[in-house]
N, C-alpha and C positions, 0 to 999 in steps of 0.2 A: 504494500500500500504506500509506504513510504516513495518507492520510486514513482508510481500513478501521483503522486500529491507536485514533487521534484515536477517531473513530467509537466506537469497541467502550469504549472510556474510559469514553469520557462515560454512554455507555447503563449500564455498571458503576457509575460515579458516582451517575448515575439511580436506578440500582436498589435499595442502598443508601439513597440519600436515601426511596426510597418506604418501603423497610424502617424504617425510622426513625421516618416518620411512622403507619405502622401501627401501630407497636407501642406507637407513644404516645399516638394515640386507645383503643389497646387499656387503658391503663393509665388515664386519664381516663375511660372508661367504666365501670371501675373501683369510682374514687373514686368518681363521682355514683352509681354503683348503692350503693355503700354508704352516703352521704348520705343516699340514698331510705331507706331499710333502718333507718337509725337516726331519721330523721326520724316514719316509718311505729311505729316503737315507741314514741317520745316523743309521737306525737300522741293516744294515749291520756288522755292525765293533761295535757296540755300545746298549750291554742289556737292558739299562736303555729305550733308544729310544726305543728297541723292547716292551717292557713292556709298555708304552704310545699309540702303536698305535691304541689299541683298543678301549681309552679313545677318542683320538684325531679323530678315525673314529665317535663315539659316537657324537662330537660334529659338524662335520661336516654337520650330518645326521640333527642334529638340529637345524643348523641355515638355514640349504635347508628348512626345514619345515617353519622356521620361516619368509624367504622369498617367499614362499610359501603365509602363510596365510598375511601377509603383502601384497601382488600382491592382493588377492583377494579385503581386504578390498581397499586397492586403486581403482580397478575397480568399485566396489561396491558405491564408494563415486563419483566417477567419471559420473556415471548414474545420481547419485541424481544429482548432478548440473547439466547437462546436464536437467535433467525431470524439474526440477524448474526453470530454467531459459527458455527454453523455453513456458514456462505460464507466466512469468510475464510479466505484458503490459508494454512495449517499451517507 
């Protein structure tokens, strides 16, 4: 029982830490989207801005991703404690 309690911990800890990093790609996704967005308005009047957007799109694209794979692993850990916890005797 002791190792199921250890167990159930750590997957909690887990879960948690995935929470964590989701919602910080969520918040970085964020910021580059508003980057893009101010960048996308200055580069009317302003080459330097034009010349960034295609960086600032670039990074965009990658924090989608990375909130993206962050969403999965949080579901993914979200099952295990759910499948472990419902095994351990009460």
């Amino acid at each position: 029982m002791y190792f199921h309690q250890t167990n159930s911990n750590f997957h909690h800890i887990s879960f948690h830490s995935f929470l964590n990093n989701y919602n910080l790609s969520k918040q970085s996704l964020q910021v580059a989207e508003k980057e893009l967005l101010r960048s996308r308005q200055s580069s009317f009047t302003d080459n330097k801005e034009k010349a960034r957007l295609a960086e600032l799109v670039a990074q965009v694209d990658l924090k989608k991703a990375e909130v993206e794979s962050t969403g999965e692993k949080l579901k993914n850990s979200k099952k295990n404690v759910y499948n472990l916890n419902c095994c351990l005797p009460r």
